[in-house]
N, C-alpha and C positions, 0 to 999 in steps of 0.2 A: 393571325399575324399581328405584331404589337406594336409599337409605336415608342421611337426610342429619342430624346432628342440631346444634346449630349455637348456641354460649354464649360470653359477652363478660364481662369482670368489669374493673375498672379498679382500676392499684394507684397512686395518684402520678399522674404524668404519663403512663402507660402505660398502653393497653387493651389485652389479651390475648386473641384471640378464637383460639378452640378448635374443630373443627370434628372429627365424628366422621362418616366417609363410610363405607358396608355398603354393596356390591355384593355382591348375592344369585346363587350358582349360578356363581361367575368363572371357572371350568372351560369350561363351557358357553360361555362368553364369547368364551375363548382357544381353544377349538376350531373357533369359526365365524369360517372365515379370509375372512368377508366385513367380519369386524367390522374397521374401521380408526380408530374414533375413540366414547371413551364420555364424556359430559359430567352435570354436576348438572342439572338442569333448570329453568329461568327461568320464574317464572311470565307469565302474559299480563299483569298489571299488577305491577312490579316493587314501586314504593311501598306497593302494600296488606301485603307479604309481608316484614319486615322482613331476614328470614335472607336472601333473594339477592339483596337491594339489597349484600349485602355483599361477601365475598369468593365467586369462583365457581374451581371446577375441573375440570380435565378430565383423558382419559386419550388418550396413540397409541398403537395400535397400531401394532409396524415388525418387517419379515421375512417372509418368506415363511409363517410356520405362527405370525406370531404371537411370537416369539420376545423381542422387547424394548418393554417398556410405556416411554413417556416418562410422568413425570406435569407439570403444567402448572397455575398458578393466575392469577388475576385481579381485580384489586381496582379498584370503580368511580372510586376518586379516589387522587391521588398520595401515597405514605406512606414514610414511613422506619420501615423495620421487618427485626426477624431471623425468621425462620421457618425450623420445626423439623417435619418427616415421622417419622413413627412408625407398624408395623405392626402391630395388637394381634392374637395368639396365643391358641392354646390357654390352657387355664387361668390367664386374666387377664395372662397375659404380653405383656409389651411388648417390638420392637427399636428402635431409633431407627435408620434410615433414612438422613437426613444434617438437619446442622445448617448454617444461611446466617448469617452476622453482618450485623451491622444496614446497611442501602445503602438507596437511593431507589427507589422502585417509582415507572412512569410510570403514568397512569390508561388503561384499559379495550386494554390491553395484554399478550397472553398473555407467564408470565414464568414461564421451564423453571426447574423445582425438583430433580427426580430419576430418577434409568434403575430400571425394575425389570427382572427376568429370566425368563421362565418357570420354567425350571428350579427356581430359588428357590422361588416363589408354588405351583406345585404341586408342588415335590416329588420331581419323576421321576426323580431319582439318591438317592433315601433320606436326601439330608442334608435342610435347612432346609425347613419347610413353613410357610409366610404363610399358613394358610388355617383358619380357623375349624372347629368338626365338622361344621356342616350346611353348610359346602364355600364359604360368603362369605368375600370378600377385606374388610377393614377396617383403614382407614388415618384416620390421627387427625393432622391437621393442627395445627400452632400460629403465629399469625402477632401475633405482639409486635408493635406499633405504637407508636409514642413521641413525644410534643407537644415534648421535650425539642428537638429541632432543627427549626425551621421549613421548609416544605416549599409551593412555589409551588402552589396549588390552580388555577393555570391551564396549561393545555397550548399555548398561541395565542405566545408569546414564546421557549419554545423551538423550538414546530415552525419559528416566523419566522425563528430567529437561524442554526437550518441550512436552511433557505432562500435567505439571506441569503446566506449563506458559499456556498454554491452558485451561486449567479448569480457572487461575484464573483470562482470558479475560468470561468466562460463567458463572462464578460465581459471578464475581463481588464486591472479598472481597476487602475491603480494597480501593477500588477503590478512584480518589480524582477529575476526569472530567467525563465529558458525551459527547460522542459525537455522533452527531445526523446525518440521511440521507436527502438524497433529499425529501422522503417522510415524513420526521418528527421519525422514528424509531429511539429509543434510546441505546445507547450502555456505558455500566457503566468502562469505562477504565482507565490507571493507565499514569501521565506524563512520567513520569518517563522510562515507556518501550516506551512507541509513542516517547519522544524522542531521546532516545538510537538507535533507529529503522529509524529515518528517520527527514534527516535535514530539511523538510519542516515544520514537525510537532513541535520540536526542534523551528523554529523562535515563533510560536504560544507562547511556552511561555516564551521567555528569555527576551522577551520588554513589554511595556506598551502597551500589545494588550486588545482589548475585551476580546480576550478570559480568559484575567486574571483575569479580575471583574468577568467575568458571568460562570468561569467554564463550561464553553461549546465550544464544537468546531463544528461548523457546516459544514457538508461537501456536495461536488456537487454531492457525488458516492447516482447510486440505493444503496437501502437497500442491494441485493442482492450479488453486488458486492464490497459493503463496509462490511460485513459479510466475503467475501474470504480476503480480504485485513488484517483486522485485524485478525483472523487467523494466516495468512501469518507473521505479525509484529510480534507476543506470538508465534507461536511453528516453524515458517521458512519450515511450511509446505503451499502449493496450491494445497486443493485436486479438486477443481474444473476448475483447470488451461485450462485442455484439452476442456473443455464444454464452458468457454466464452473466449479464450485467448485475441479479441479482445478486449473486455471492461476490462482484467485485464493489460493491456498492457499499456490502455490510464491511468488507477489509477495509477500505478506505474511511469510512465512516471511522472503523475503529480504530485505525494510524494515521487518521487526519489529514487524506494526504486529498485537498482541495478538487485539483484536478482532473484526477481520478476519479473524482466523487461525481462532477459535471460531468465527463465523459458516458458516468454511467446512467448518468438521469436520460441524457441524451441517447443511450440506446431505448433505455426502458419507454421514455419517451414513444419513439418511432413504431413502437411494439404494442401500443396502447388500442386496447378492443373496448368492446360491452363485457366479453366474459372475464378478461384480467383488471379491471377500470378497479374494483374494490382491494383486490389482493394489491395493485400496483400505490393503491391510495396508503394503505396500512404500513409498507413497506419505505413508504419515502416519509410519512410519521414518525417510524419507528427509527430511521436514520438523520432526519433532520433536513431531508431534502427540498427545501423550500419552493426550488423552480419544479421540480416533478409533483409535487404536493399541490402548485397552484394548477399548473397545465392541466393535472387529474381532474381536481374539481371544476375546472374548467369544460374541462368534456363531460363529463357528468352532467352540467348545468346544460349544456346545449344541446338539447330536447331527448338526451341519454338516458334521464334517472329510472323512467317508468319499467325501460326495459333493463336496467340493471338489478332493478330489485327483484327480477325474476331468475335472476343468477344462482351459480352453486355457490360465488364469492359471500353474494348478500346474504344468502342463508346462512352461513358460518359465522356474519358479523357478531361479534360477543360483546366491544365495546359501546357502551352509550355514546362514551363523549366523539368519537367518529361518525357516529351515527348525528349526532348533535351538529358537530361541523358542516359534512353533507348538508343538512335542512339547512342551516343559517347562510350557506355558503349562494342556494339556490334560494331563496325567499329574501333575500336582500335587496336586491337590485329591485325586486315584484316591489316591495313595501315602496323603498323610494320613486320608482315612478309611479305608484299609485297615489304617491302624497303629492308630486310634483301635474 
């Protein structure tokens, strides 16, 4: 049971609501590798309880033993707001966690705020300890909301408008190219959103490419996967993200299309073992994927490596310089607090 405490104050145009979350015994928590998800708790009648009609959040568990906490919040209606994570310490001490500048929050929509670590939160290499003396984890939220920009209090016009744009990738009104798969599958779609959506597509047609005589764009994606992609371009939905995030990783990667790109680290993420840790490492090198690339070696680093290098991954590795990275990534931290 957790311990939630939860104050709003208004300065101007701006409310400030503060929330001070105690998980009692978080040891205990991170030890029982059945726990996979811990949340505030909603009462039965949300209106009577003013605190969780408000903002809610929650905790993943990811890894095998536990190893990376996602944390997660939720706000029942749509706000423009920056929000700030902090972990209060021993003797009144604060860390700050990370800082978000101010964006749109959709209503009753979980929206990822920050990675924690084990290692971190308990401790178990002697540096950093997040953990209070009677052993509670306590993390102190702030979420700035601001009247200063106006913010649609309906969700029914934009669910409609990517809808909209989705039917009219399937329908194919109006349409003024085609573009084709690896296999030859035809797709009847519009310049104009391809390149609004993505500067690669965008060069196709602003010069004296083929593609401007022959109205076709020919691409390297399967059918399969150039079917999620465009999608993805029309309604800024990947329902099939989680089933190939692999192959939607390298598309994105290669049309640049940002979001996509998170989306997929975010699955790959979530999927993260000892036996996929290398392949998963190689693959967000190989695309640029920064935040999957640190998360990987991050799990690696935390007491992983011994048993990865006993993998089918690790036997395959052919790169030095991955190999390189690995050791310097894990021996860093060892050096500086050996010198400190």
């Amino acid at each position: 049971m957790s311990n939630l405490n939860y104050t709003t104050r208004t300065e101007g145009q701006t409310k400030i609501n503060t929330i001070i979350w105690t998980v009692p015994n978080f040891v205990n928590l991170l030890e029982n590798k059945s726990t996979r998800e811990f949340r505030t708790e909603k009462p039965k009648d949300p209106s009577a309880d003013p605190i969780y009609s408000r903002f809610h959040l929650k905790m993943l568990f990811l890894g095998r033993d536990n190893d990376i906490i996602e944390i997660y919040y939720l706000s029942p209606i749509p706000v423009f707001l920056k929000s700030i994570l902090t972990v209060c310490l021993k003797r009144f001490e604060e860390r700050s966690i990370v800082i978000k500048e101010y964006h749109t929050v959709q209503a009753n929509k979980w929206q990822y705020l920050a990675t924690l670590f084990k290692r971190d939160i308990a401790g178990f290499d002697g540096r950093d300890i997040f953990l209070l003396s009677d052993g509670s984890l306590r993390l102190k939220f702030q979420f700035i909301v601001t009247n200063d920009i106006k913010v649609d209090y309906s969700n029914v016009p934009e669910a409609q408008l990517s809808n909209d744009f989705e039917n009219l990738l399937n329908n194919g009104l109006f349409s003024d190219i085609t573009m084709k798969s690896a296999e030859g599958n035809e797709y009847k779609v519009h310049k104009a959103v391809l390149a609004s959506r993505s500067v690669v597509l965008k060069a196709h047609f602003e010069h004296n490419t083929t593609e401007c005589h022959t109205n076709i764009v020919e691409s390297p994606l399967e059918a399969e996967v150039l079917t999620e992609v465009l999608t993805f371009i029309y309604s800024d939905k990947a329902p099939r993200v989680d089933d190939m995030p692999e192959k939607l990783l390298a598309a994105a990667d290669f049309y640049e299309l940002s979001r996509l790109k998170s989306l997929c680290e975010e699955a790959l993420h979530k999927k993260l073992t000892v036996e996929n840790a290398i392949e998963t490492l190689q693959l967000a090198d190989l695309h640029s994927a920064k935040i999957l690339k640190q998360l990987t070696l991050e799990f690696i680093k935390d007491g992983q490596a011994k048993l990865i290098t006993k993998t089918e991954g690790w036997a395959k590795v052919k790169s030095v310089e991955l190999i390189k990275t690995i050791y310097t990534y894990i021996m860093t931290d060892d050096v500086e607090a050996d010198i400190k």
